[in-house]
C-alpha positions as CSV (number, residue, x, y, z in Angstrom):
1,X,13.1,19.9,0.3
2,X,12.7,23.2,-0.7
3,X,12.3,26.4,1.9
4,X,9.8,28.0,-0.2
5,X,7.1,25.8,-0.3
6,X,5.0,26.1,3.2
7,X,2.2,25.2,4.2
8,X,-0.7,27.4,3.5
9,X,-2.7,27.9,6.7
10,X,-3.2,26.3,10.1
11,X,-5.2,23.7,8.6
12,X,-2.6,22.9,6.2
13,X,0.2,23.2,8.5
14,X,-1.3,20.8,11.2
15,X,-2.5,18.1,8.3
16,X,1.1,18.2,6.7
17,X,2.8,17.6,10.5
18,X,0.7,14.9,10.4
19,X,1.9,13.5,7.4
20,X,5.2,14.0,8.0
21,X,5.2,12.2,11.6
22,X,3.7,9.1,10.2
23,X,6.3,8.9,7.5
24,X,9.1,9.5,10.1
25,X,7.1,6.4,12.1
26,X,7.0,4.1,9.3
27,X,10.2,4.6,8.0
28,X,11.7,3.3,11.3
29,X,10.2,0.0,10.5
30,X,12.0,-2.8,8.1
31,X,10.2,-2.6,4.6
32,X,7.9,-5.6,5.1
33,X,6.6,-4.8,8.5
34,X,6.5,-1.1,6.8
35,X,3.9,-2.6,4.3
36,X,2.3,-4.7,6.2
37,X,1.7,-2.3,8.6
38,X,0.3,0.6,7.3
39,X,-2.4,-1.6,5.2
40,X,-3.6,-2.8,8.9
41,X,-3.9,0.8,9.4
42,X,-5.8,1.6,6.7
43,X,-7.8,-1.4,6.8
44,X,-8.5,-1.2,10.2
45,X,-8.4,1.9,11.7
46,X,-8.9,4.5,8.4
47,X,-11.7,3.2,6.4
48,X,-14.0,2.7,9.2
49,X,-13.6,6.3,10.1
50,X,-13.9,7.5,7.0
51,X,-16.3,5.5,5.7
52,X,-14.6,3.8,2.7
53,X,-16.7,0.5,4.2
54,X,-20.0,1.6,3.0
55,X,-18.8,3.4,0.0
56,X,-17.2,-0.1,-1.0
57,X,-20.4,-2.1,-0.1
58,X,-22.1,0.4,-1.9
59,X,-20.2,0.4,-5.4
60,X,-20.3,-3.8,-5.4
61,X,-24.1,-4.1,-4.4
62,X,-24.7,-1.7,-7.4
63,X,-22.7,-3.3,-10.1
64,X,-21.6,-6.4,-8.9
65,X,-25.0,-7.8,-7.1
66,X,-24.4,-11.3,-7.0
67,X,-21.4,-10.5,-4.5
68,X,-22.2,-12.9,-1.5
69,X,-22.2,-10.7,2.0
70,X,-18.8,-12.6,3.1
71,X,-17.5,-11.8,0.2
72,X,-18.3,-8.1,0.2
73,X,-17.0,-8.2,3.8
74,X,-13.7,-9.4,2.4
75,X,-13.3,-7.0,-0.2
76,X,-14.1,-4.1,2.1
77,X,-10.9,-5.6,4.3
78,X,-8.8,-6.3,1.3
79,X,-9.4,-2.9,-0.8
80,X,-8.0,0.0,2.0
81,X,-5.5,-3.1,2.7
82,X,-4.1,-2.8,-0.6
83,X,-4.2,1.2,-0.5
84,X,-2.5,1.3,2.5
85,X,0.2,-0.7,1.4
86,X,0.5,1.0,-2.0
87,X,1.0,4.0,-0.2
88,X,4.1,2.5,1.8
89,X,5.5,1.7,-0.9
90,X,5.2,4.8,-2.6
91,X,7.0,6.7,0.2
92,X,9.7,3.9,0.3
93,X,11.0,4.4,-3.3
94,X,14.2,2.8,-3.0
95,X,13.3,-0.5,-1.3
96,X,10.2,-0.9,-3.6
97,X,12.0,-0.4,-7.0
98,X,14.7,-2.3,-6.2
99,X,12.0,-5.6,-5.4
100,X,9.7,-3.7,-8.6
101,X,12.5,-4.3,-11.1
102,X,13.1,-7.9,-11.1
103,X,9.3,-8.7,-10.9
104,X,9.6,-10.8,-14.6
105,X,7.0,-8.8,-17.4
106,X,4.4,-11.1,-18.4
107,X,2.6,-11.2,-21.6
108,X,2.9,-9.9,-25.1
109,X,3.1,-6.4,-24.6
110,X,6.5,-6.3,-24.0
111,X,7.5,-7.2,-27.3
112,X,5.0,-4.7,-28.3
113,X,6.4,-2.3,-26.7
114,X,9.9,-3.5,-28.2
115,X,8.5,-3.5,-31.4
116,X,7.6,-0.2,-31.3
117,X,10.8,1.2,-29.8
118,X,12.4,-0.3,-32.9
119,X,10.1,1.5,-35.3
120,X,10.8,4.7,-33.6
121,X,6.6,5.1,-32.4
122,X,5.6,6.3,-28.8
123,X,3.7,3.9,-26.1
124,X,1.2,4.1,-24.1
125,X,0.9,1.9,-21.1
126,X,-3.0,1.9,-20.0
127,X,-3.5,0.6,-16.4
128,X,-6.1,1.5,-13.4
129,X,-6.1,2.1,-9.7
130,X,-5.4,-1.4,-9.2
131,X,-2.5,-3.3,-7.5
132,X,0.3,-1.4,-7.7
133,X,0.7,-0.2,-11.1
134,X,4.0,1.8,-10.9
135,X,5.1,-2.0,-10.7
136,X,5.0,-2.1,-14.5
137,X,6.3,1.6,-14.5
138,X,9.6,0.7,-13.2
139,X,9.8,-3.0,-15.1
140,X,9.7,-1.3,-18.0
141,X,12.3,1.1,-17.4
142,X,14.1,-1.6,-16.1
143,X,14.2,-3.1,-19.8
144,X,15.8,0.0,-21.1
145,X,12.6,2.7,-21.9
146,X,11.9,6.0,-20.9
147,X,8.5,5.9,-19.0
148,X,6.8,9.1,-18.2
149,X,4.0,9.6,-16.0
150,X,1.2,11.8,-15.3
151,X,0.6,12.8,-11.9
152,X,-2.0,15.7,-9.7
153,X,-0.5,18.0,-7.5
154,X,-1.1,17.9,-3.5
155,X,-2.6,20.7,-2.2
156,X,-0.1,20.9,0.2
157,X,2.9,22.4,-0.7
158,X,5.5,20.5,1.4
159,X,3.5,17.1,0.6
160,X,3.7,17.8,-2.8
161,X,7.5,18.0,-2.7
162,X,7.7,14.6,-1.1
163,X,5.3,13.0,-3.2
164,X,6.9,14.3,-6.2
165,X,10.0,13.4,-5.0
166,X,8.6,9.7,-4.4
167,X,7.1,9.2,-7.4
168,X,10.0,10.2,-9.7
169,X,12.6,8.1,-7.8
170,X,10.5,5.3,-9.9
171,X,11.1,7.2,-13.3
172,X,11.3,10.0,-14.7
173,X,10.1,12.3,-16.4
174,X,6.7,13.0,-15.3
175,X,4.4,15.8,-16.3
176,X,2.0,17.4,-14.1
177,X,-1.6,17.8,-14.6
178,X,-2.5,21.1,-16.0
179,X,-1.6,22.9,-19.2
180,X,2.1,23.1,-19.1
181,X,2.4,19.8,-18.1
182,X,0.3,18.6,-20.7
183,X,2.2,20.1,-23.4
184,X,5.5,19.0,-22.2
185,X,3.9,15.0,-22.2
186,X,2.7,15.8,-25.7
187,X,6.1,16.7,-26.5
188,X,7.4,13.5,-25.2
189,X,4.9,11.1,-26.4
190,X,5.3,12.9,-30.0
191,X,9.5,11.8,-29.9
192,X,8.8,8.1,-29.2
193,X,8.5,8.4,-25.1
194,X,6.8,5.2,-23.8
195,X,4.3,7.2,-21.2
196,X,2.3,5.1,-18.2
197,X,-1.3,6.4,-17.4
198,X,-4.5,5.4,-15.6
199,X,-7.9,5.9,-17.1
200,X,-10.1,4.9,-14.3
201,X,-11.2,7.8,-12.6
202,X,-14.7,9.0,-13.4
203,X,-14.5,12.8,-15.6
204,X,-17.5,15.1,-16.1
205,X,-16.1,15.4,-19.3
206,X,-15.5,11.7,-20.3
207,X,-18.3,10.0,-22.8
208,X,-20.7,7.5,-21.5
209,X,-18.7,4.4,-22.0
210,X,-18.9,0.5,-19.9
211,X,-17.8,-0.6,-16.8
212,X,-18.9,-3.5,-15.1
213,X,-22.4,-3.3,-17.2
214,X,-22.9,0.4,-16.0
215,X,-22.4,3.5,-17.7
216,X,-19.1,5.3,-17.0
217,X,-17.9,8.4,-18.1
218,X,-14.5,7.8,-19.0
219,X,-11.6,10.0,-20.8
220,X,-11.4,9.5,-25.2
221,X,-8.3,11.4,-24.9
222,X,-5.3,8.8,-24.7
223,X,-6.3,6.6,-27.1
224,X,-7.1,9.8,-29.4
225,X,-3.5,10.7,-29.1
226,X,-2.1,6.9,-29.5
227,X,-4.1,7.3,-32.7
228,X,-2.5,10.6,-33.7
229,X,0.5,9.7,-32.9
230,X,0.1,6.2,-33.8
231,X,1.1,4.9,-30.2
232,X,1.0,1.5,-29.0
233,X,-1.3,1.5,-26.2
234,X,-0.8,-1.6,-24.0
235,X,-3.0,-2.2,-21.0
236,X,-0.8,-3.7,-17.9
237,X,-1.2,-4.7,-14.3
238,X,0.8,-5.1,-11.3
239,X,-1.1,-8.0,-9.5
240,X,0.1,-8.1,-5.6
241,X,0.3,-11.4,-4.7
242,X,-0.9,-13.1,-1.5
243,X,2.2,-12.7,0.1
244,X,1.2,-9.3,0.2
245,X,4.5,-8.3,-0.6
246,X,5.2,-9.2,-4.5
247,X,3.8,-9.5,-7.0
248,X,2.8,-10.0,-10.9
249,X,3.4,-7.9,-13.7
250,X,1.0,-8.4,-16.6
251,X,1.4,-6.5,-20.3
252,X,-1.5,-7.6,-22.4
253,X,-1.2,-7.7,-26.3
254,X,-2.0,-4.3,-27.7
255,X,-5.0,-2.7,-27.9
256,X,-5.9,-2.2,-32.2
257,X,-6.3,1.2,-33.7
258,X,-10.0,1.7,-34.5
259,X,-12.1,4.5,-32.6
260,X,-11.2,6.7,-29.5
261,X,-14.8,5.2,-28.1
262,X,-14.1,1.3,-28.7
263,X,-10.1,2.1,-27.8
264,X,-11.2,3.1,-24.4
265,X,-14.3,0.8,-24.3
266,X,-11.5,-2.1,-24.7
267,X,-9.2,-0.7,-22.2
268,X,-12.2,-0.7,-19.5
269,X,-13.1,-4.2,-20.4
270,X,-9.6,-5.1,-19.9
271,X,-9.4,-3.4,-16.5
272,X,-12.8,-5.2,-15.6
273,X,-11.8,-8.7,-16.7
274,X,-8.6,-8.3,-14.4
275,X,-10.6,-6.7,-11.8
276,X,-12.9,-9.2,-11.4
277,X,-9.8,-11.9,-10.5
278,X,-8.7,-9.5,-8.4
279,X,-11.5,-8.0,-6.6
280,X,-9.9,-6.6,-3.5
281,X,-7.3,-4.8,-5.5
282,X,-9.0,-2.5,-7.5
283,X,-10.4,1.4,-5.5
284,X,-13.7,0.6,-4.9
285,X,-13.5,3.8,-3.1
286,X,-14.1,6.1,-6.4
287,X,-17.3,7.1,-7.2
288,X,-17.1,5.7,-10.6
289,X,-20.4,5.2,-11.3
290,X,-22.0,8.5,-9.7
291,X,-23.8,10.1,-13.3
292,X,-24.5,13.4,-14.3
293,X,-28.5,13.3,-14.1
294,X,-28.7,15.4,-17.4
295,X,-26.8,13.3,-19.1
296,X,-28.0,10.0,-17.5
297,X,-31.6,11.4,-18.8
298,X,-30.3,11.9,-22.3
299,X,-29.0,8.7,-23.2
300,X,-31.5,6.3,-21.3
């Protein structure tokens, strides 16, 4: 870790000893009991707090009506469950890739991917805030590609050094968000890089597309450059199983070239579709379907 990032501020400095004391904790604890552990915590201790409970009721009464109250009241356990242990095994790189890589790739993107590789074309593997989707990250790069990844800086300095650190003990390279970063994953993508995104994540800036019946703004831009560049764009999942522990890794068949809109249109119907197996593993946390009202106005 480097000396010259500090923390800026009390605030920071206190949140960031924080951090760093429950990552000392956990990592005293075998991997399983790691996992296991801090989704309890988040499950049962954090989202409560913090409200994630209503937030999660919230999103599935809205979009998802015919939800039965036990079943919300399962999701609501299962959701900061799954976050909690996603975030273990973020911070325990080794021990997760090393279980991550001989999770068998299901489905017919692989030889999609493959095919492209061959051909000398870029990739682009589409997933969501769902599961664990570095999963697929590192089972690609286990078959022999170079998977880059997008990521957003902490706030924290020192955080961001360990998180950054985390992530890229999965693969490398990664390209941080901002224009630098940006340019250097444009670069990649543009000499044949296979590149791992999530497109989930509500942007003022997105277009008015679908998800789960309601409008959501959602970013053209990845399937605009798998058309300039003529990527492969392959959506893929890392389902955890009910172990809690493993899990699936699905690579659906490509998504065809067409428009930007129906690109990403087909990309949320194929994170809905899995979602909707799956309901306790997806963030119901975002505010994914909170609309601009000017625009909501314009196009009702």
């Amino acid at each position: 870790m480097s000396s010259n990032a500090q923390p800026r501020g009390f605030k920071d400095r206190l949140q960031f000893g924080f951090i760093r004391a429950v990552l000392w904790l956990m990592r005293r604890l075998p991997y399983k009991r790691r996992v296991a552990f801090s989704g309890w915590v988040l499950s049962r201790v954090v989202a409560p707090l913090v409200g994630w409970r209503k937030r999660i009721a919230a999103n599935i009464q809205l979009v998802a009506p015919e939800t039965t109250d036990a079943e919300i009241h399962r999701i609501q356990r299962a959701v900061p469950d799954n976050f909690g242990r996603t975030l273990a095994e973020l911070f325990s790189p080794e021990e997760f890739v090393a279980r991550a890589r001989q999770v068998t790739l299901e489905g017919p993107g692989l030889a999609a991917l493959e095919q492209a590789r061959a051909e000398g074309r870029p990739s682009i593997l589409v997933s969501g805030h769902f599961g664990n989707y570095d999963v697929v990250r590192a089972g690609v790069i286990a078959h022999g590609f170079e998977v880059g990844g997008i990521y957003r800086p902490m706030n924290i300095p020192q955080f961001n050094e360990i998180y950054v650190d985390s992530i890229s003990r999965v693969g490398k390279p990664l390209f941080s968000r901002g224009r630098r970063g940006m340019a250097e994953m444009m670069r990649f993508l543009k000499g044949g890089g296979t590149l791992a995104v999530l497109i989930d994540q509500r942007l003022n800036n997105g277009v008015p597309l679908r998800f789960f019946g309601h409008t959501a703004y959602t970013a053209l831009s990845f399937a605009e450059l798998a058309m300039k560049y003529n990527a492969t764009v392959v959506p893929c999942y890392g389902i955890r199983q009910e172990d809690g522990i493993s899990f699936r890794a699905v690579l659906e068949a490509p998504v065809p070239h067409t428009t930007p809109e129906d690109m990403t249109q087909a990309l949320n119907d194929s994170l809905e579709a899995m979602v909707r197996q799956h309901m306790g593993q997806w963030f119901w946390i975002h505010n994914r379907w909170k609309d601009i009202p000017q625009i909501q106005e314009a196009t009702s």
